[in-house]
Biopython code that builds the backbone (N, CA, C, O; Angstrom):
import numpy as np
from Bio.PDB.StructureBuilder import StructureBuilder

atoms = [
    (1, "UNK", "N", (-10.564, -24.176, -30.424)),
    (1, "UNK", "CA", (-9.476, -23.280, -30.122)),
    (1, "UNK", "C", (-9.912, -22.203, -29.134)),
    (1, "UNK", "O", (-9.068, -21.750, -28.360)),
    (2, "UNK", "N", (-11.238, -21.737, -29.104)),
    (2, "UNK", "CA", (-11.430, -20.684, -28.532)),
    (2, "UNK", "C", (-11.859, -21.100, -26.754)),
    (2, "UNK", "O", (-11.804, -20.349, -25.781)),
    (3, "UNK", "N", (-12.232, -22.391, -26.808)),
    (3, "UNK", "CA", (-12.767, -23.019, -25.426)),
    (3, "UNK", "C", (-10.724, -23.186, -25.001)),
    (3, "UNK", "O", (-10.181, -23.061, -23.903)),
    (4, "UNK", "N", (-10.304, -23.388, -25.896)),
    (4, "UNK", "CA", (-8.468, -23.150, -24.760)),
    (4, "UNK", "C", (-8.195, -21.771, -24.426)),
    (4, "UNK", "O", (-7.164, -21.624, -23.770)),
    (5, "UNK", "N", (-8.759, -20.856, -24.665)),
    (5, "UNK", "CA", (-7.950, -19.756, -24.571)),
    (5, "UNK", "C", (-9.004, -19.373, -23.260)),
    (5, "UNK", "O", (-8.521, -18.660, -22.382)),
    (6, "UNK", "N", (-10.424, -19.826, -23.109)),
    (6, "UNK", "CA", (-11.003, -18.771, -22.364)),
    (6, "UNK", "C", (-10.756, -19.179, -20.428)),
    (6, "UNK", "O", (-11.167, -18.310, -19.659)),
    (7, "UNK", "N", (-10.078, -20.523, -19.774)),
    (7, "UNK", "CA", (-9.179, -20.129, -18.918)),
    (7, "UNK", "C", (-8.596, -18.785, -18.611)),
    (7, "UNK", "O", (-8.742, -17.770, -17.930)),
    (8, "UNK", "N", (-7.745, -19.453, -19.638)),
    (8, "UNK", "CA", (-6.468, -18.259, -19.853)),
    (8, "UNK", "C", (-7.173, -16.660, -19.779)),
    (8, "UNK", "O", (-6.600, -15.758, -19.167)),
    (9, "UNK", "N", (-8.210, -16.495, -20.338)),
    (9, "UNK", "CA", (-8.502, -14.323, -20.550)),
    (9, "UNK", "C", (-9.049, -14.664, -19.140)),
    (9, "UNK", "O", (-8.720, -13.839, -18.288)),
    (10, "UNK", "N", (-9.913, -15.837, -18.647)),
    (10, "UNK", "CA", (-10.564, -15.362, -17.341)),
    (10, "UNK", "C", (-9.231, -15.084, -16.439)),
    (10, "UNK", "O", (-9.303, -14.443, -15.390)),
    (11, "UNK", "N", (-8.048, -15.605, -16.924)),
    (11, "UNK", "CA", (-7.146, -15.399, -15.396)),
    (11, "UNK", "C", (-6.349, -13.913, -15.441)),
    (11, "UNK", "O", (-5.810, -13.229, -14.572)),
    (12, "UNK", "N", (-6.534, -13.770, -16.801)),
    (12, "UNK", "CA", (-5.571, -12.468, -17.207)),
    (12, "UNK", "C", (-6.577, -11.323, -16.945)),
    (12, "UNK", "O", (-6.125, -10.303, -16.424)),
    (13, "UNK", "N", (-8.121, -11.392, -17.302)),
    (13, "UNK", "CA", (-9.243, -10.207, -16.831)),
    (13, "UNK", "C", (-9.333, -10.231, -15.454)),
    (13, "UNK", "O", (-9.336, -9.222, -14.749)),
    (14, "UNK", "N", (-9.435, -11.832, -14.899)),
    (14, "UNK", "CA", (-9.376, -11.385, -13.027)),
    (14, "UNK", "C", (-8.583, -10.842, -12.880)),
    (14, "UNK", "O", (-9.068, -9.716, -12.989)),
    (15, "UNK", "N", (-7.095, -10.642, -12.593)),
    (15, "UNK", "CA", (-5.474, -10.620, -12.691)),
    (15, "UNK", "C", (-5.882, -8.912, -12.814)),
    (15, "UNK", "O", (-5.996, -8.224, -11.800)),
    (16, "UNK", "N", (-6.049, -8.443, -13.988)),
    (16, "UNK", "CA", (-6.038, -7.088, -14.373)),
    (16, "UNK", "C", (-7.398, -6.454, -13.247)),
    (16, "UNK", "O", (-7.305, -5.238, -13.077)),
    (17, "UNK", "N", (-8.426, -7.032, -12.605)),
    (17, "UNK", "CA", (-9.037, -6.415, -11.818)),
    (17, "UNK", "C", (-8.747, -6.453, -10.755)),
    (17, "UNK", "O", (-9.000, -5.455, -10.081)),
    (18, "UNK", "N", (-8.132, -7.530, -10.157)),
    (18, "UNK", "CA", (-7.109, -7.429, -8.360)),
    (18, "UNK", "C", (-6.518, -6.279, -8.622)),
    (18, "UNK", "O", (-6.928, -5.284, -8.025)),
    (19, "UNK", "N", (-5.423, -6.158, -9.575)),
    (19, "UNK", "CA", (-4.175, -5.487, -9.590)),
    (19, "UNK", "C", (-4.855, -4.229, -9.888)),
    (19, "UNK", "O", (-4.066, -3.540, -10.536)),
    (20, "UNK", "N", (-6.469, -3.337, -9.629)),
    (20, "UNK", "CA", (-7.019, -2.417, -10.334)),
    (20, "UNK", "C", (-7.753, -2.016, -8.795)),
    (20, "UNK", "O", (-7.762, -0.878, -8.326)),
    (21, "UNK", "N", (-8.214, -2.950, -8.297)),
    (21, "UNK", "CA", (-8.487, -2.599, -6.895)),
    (21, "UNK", "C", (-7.664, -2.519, -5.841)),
    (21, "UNK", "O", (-7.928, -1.819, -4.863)),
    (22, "UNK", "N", (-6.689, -3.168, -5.943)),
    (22, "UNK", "CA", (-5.601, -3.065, -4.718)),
    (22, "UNK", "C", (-4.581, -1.817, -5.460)),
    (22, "UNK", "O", (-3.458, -2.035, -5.006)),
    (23, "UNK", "N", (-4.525, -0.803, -6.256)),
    (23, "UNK", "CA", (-3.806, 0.002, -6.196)),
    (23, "UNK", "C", (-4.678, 1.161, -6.083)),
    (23, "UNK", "O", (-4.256, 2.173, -5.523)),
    (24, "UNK", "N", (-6.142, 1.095, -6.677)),
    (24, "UNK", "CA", (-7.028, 1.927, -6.177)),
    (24, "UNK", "C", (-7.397, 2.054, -4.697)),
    (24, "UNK", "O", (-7.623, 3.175, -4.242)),
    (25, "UNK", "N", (-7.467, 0.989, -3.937)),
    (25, "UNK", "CA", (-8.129, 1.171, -2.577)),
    (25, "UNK", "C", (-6.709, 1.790, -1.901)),
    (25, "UNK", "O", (-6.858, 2.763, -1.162)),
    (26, "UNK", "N", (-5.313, 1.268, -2.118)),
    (26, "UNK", "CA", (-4.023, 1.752, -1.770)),
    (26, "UNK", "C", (-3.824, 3.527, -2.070)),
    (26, "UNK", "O", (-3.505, 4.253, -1.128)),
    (27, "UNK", "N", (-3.957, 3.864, -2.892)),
    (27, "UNK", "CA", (-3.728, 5.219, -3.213)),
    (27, "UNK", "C", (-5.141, 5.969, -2.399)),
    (27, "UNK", "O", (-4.911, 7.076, -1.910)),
    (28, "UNK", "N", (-6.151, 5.577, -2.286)),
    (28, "UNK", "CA", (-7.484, 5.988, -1.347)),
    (28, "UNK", "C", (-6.757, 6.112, 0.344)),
    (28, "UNK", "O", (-6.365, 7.032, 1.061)),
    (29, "UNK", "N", (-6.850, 4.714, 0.438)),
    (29, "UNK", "CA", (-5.768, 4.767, 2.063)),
    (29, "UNK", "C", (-4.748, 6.103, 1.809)),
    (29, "UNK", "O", (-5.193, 7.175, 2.218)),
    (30, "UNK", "N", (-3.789, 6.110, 1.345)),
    (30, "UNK", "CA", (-2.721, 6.456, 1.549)),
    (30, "UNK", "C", (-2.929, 8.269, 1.367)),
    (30, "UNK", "O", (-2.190, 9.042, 1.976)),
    (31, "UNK", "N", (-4.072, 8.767, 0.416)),
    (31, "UNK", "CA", (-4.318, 10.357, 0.765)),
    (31, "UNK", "C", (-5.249, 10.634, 1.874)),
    (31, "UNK", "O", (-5.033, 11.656, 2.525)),
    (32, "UNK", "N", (-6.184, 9.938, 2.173)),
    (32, "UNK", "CA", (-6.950, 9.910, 3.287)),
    (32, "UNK", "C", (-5.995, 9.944, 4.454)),
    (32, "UNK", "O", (-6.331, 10.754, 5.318)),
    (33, "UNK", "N", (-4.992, 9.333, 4.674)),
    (33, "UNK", "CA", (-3.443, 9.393, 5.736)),
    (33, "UNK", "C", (-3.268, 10.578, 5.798)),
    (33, "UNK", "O", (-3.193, 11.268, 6.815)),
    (34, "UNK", "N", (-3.162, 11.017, 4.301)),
    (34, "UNK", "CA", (-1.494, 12.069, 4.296)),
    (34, "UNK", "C", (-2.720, 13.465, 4.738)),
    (34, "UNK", "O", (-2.440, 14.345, 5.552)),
    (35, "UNK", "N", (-3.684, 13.401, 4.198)),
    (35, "UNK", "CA", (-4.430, 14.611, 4.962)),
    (35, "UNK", "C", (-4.740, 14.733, 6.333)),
    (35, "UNK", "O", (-4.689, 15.767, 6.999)),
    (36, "UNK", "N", (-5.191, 13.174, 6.850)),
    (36, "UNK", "CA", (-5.490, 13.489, 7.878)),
    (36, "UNK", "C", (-4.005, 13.642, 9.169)),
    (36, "UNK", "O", (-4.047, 13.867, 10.378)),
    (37, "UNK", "N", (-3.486, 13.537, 8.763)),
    (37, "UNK", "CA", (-2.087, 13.991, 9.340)),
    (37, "UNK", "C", (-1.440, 14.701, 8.827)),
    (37, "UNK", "O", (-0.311, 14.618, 9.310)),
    (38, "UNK", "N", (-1.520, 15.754, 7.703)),
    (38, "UNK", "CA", (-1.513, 16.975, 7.604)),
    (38, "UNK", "C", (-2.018, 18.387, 8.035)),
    (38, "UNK", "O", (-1.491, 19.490, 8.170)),
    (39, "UNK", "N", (-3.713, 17.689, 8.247)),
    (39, "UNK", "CA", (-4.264, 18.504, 9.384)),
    (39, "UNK", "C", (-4.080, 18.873, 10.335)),
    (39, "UNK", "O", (-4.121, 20.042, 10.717)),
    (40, "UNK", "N", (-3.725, 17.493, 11.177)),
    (40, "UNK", "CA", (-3.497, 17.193, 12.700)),
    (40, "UNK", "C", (-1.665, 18.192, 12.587)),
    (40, "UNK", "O", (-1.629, 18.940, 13.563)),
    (41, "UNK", "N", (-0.349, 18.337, 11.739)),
    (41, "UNK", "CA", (0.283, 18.938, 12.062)),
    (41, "UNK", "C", (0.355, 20.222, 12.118)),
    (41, "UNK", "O", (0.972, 20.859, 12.971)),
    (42, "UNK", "N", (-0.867, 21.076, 10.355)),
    (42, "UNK", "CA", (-1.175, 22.150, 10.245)),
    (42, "UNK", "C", (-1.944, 22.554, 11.841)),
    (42, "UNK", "O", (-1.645, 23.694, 12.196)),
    (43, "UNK", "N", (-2.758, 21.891, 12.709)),
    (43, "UNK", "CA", (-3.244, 22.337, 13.886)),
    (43, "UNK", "C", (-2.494, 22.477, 15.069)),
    (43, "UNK", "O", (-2.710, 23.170, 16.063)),
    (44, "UNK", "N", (-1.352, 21.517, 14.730)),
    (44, "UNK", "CA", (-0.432, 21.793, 16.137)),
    (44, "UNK", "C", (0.065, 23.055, 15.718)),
    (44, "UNK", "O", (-0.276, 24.078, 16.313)),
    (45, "UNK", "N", (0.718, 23.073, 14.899)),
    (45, "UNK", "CA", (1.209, 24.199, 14.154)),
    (45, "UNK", "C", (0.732, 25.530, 15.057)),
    (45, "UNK", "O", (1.156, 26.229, 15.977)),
    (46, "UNK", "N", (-0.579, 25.395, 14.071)),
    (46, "UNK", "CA", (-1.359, 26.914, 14.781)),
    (46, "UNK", "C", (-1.587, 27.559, 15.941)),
    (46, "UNK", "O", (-1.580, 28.768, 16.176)),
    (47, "UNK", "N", (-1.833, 26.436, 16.796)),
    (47, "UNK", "CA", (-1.553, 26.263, 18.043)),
    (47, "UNK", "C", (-0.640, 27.067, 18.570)),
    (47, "UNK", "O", (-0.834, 28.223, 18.945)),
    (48, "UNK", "N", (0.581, 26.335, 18.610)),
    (48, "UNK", "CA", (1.845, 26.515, 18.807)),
    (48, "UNK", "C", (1.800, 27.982, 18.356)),
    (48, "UNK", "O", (2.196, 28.703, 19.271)),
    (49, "UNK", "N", (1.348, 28.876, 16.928)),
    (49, "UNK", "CA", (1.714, 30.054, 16.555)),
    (49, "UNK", "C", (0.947, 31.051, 17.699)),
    (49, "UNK", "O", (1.336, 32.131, 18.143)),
    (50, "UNK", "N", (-0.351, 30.247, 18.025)),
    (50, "UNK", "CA", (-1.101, 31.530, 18.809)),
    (50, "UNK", "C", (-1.020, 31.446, 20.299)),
    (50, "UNK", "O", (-1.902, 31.733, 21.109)),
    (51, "UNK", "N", (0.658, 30.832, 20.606)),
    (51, "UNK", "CA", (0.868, 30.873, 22.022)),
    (51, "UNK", "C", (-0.173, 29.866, 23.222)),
    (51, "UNK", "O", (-0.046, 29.866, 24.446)),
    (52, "UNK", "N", (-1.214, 29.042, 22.371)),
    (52, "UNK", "CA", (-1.850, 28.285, 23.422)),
    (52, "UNK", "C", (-1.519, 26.610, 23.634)),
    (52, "UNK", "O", (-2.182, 26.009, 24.479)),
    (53, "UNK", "N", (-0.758, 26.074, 23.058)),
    (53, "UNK", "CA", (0.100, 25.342, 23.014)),
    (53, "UNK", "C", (1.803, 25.176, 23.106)),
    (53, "UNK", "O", (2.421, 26.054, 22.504)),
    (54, "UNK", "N", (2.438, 24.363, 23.650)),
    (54, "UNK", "CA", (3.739, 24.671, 23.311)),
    (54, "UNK", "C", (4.520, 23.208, 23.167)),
    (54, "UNK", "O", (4.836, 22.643, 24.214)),
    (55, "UNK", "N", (4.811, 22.638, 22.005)),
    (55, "UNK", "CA", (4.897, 21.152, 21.762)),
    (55, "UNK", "C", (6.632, 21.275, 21.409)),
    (55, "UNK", "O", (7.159, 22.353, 21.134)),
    (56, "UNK", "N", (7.324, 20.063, 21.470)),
    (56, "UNK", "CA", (8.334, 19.723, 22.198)),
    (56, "UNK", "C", (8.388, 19.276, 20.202)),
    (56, "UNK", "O", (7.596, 18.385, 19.894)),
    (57, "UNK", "N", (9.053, 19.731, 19.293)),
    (57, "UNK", "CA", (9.152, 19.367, 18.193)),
    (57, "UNK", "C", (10.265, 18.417, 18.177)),
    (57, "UNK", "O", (10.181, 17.515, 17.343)),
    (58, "UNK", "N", (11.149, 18.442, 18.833)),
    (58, "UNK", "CA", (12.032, 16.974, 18.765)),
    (58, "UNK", "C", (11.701, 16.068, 19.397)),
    (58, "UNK", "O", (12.535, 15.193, 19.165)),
    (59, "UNK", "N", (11.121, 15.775, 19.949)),
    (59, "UNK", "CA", (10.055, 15.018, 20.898)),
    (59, "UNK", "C", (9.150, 14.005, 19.850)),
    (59, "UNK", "O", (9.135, 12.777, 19.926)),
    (60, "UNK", "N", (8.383, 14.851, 18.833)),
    (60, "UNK", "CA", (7.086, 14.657, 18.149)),
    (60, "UNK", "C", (8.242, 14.166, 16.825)),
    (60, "UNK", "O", (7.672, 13.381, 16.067)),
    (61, "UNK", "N", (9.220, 14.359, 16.543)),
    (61, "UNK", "CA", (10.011, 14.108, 15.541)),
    (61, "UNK", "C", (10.537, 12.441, 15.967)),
    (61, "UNK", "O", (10.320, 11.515, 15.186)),
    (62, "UNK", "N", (11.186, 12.246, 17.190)),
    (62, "UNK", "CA", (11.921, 10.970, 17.769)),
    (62, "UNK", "C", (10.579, 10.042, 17.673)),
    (62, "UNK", "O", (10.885, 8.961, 17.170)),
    (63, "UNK", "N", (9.344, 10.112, 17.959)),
    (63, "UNK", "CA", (8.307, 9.564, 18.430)),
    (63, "UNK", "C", (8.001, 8.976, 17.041)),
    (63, "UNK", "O", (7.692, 7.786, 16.976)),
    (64, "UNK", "N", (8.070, 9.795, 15.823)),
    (64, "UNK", "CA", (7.530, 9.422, 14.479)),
    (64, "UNK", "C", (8.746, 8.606, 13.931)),
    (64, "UNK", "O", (8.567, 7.560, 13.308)),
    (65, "UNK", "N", (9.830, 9.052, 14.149)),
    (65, "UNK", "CA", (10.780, 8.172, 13.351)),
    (65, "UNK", "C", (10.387, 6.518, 14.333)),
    (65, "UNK", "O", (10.259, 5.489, 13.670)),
    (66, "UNK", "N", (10.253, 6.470, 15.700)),
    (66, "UNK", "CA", (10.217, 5.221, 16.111)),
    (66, "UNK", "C", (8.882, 4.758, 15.288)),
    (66, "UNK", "O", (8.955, 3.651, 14.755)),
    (67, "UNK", "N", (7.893, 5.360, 15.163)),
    (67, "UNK", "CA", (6.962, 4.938, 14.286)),
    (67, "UNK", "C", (7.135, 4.223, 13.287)),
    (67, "UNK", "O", (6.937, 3.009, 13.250)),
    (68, "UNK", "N", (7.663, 5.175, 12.050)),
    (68, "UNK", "CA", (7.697, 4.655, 11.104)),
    (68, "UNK", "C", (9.096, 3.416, 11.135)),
    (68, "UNK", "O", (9.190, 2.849, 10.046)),
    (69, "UNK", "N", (10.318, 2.863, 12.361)),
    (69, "UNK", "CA", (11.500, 2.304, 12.264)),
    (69, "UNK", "C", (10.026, 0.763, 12.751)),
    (69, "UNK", "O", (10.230, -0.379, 12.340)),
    (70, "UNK", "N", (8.882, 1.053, 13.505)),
    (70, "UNK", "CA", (8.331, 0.029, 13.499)),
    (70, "UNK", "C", (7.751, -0.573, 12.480)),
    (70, "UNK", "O", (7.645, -1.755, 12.154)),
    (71, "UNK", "N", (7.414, 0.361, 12.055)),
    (71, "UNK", "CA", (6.264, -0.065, 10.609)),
    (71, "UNK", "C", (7.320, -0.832, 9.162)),
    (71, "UNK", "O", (7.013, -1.542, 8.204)),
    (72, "UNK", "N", (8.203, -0.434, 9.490)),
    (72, "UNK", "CA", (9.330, -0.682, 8.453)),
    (72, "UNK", "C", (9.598, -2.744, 9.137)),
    (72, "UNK", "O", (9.554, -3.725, 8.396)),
    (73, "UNK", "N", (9.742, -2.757, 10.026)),
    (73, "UNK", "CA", (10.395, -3.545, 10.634)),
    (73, "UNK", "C", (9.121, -5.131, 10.413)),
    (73, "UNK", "O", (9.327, -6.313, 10.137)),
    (74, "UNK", "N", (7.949, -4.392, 10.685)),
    (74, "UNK", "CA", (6.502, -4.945, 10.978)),
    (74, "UNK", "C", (5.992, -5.560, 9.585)),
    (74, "UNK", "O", (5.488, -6.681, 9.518)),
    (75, "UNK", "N", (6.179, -4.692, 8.453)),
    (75, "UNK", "CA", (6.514, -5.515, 6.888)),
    (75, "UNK", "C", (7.752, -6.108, 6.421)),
    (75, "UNK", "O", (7.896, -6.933, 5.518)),
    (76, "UNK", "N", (8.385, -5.716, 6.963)),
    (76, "UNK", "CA", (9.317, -6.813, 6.662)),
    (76, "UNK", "C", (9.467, -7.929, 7.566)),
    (76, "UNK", "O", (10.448, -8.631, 7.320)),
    (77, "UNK", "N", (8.794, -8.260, 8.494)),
    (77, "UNK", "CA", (8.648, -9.788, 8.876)),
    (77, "UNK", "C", (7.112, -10.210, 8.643)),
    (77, "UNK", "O", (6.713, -11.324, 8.980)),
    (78, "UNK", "N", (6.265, -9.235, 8.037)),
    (78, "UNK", "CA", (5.703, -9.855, 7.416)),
    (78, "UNK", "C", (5.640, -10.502, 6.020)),
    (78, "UNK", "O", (5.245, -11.624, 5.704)),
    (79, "UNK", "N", (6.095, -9.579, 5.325)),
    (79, "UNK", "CA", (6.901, -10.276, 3.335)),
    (79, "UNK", "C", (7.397, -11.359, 4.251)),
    (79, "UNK", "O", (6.539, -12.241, 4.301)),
    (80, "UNK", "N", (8.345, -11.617, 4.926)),
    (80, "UNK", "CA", (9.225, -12.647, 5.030)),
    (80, "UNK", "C", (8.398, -13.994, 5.250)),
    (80, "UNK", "O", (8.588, -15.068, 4.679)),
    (81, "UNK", "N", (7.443, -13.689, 6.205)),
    (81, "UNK", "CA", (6.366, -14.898, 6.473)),
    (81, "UNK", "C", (5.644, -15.509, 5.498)),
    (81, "UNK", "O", (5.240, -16.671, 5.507)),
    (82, "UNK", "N", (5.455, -14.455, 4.421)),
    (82, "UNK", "CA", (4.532, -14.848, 3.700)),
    (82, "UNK", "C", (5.456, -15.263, 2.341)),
    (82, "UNK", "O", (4.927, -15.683, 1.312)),
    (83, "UNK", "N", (6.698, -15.107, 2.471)),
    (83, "UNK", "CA", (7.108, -15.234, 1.129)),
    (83, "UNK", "C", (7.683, -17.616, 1.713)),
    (83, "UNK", "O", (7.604, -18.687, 1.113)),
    (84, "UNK", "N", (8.105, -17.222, 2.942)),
    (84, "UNK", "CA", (8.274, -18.708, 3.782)),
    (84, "UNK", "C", (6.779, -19.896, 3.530)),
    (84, "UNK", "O", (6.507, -20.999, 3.057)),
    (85, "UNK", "N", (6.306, -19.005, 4.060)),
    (85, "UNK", "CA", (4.579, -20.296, 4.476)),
    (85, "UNK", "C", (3.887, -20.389, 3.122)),
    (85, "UNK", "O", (3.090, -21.288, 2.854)),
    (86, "UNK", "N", (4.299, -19.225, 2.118)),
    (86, "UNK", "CA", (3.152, -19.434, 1.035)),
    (86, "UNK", "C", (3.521, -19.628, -0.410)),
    (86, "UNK", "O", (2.683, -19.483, -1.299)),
    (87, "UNK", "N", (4.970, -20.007, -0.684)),
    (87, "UNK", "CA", (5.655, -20.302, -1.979)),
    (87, "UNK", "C", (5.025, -20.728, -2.856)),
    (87, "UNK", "O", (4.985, -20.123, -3.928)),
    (88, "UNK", "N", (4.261, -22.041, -2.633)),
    (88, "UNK", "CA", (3.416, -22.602, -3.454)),
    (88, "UNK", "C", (2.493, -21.968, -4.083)),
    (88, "UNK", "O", (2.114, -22.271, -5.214)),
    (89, "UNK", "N", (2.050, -21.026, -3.397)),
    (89, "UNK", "CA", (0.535, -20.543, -3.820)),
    (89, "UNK", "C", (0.566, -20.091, -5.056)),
    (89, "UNK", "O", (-0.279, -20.371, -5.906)),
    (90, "UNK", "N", (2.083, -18.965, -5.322)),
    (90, "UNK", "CA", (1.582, -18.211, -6.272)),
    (90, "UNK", "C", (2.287, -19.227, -7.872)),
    (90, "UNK", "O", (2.270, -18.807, -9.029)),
    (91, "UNK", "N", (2.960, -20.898, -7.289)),
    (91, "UNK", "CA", (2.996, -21.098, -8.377)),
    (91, "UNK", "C", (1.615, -22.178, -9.107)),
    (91, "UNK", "O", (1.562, -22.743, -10.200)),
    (92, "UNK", "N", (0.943, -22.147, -8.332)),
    (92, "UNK", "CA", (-0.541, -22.725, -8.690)),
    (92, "UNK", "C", (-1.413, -21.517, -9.172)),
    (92, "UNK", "O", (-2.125, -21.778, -10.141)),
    (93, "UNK", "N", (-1.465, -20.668, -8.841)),
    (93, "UNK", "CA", (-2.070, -19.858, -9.555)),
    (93, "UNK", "C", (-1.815, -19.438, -11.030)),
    (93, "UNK", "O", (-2.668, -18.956, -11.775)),
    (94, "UNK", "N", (-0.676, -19.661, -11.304)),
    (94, "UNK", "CA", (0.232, -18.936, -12.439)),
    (94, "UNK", "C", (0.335, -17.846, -12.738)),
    (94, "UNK", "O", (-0.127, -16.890, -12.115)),
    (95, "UNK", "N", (1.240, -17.799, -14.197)),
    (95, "UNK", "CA", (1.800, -16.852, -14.266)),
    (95, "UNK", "C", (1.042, -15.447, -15.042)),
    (95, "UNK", "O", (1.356, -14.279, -15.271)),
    (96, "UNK", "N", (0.252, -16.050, -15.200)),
    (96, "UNK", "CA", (-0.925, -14.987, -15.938)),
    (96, "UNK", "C", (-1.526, -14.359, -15.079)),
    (96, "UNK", "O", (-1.513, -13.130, -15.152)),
    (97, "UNK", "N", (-1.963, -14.767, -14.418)),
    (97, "UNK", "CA", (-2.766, -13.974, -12.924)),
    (97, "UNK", "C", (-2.152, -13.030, -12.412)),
    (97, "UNK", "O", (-2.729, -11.943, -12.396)),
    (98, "UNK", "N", (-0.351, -13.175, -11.644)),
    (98, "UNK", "CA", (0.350, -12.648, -11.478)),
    (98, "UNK", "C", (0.627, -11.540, -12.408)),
    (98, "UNK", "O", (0.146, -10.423, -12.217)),
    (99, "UNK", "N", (1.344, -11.798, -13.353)),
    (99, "UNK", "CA", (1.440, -10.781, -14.491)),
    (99, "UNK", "C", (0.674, -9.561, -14.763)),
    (99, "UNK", "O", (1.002, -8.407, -15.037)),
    (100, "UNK", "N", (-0.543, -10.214, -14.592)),
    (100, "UNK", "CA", (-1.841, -9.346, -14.697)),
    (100, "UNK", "C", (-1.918, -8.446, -13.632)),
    (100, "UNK", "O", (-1.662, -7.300, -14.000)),
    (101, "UNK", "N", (-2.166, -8.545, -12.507)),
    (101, "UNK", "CA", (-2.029, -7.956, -11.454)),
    (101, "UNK", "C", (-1.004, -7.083, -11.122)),
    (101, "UNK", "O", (-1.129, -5.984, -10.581)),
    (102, "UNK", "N", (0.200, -7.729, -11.541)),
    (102, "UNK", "CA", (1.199, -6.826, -11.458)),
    (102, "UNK", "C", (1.592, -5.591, -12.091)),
    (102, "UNK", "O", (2.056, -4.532, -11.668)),
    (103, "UNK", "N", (1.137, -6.220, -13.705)),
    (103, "UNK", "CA", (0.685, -4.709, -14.713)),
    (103, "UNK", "C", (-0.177, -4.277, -14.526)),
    (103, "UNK", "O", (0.081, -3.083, -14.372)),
    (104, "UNK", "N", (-1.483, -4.482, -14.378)),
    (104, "UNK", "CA", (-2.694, -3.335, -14.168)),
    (104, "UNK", "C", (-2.217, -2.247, -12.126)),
    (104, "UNK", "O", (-2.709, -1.167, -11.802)),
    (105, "UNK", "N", (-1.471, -2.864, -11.491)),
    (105, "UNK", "CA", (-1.054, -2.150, -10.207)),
    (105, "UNK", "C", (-0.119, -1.232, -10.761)),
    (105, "UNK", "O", (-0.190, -0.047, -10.435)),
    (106, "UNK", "N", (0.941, -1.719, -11.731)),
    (106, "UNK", "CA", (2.157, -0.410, -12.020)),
    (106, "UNK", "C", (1.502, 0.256, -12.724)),
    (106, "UNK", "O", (1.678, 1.467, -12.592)),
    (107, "UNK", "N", (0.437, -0.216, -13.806)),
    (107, "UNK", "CA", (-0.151, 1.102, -14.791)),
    (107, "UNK", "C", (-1.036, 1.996, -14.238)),
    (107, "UNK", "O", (-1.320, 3.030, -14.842)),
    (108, "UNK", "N", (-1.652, 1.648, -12.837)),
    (108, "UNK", "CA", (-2.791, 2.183, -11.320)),
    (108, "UNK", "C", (-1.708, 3.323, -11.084)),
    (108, "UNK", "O", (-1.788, 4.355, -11.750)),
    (109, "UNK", "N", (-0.763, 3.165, -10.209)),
    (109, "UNK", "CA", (0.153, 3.740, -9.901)),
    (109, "UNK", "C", (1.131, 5.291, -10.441)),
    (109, "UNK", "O", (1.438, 6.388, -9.975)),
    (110, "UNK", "N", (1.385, 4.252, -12.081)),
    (110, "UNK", "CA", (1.895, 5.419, -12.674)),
    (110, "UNK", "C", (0.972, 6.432, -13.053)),
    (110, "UNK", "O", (1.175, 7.624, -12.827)),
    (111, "UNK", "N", (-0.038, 5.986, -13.626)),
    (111, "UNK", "CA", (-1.218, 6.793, -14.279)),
    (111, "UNK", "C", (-2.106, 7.659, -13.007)),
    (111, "UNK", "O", (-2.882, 8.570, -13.298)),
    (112, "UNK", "N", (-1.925, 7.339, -11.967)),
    (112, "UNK", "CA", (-2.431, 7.964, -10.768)),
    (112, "UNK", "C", (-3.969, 8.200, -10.783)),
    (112, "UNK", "O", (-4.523, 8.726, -9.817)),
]
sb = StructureBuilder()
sb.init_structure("model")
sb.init_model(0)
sb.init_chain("A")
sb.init_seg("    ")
for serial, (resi, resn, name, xyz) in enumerate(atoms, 1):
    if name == "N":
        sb.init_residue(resn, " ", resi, " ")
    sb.init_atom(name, np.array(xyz, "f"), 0.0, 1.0, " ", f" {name:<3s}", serial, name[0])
structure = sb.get_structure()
């Protein structure tokens, strides 16, 4: 009985460690971002306050929304590719793996 089950915990312990690194390395990316482009606006900023700069704020506003209307655009034809070319994959893997991954990423997430 116990040689059936141990598949199964190896896919549910891998499963729970993907879904433990990809929300850890994600939340790493994503403050390492938000500072370093918090900086970079706190400096225009200052700039701008001590008269040695003079930046065009709707300018720097139009420029970011096209940014982010790309980045938006750029995952979503990528999900789309990958949800097209790679259907199979995730039903060979099963549903334990998935599962796993998927709960240890929302419990990454919420628990911060």
């Amino acid at each position: 009985m116990a040689t059936d089950l141990a598949p199964f915990a190896g896919t549910v312990v891998g499963g729970f460690f993907i879904g433990f690194i990809t929300w850890y390395a994600i939340k790493k990316v994503i403050k390492i971002a938000v500072i370093i482009v918090g900086l970079f606006i706190a400096g225009k900023a200052y700039f701008q306050y001590q008269r040695l700069i003079n930046f065009d704020w709707e300018r720097v506003q139009a420029l970011s929304q096209n940014g982010i209307t790309w980045v938006v655009i750029t995952l979503t034809h990528i999900s789309s590719n990958i949800d097209g070319s790679h259907s199979g994959t995730l039903s060979n893997v099963g549903i334990p793996l998935v599962s796993s991954v998927t709960a240890d990423f929302v419990l990454g997430l919420v628990r911060g």
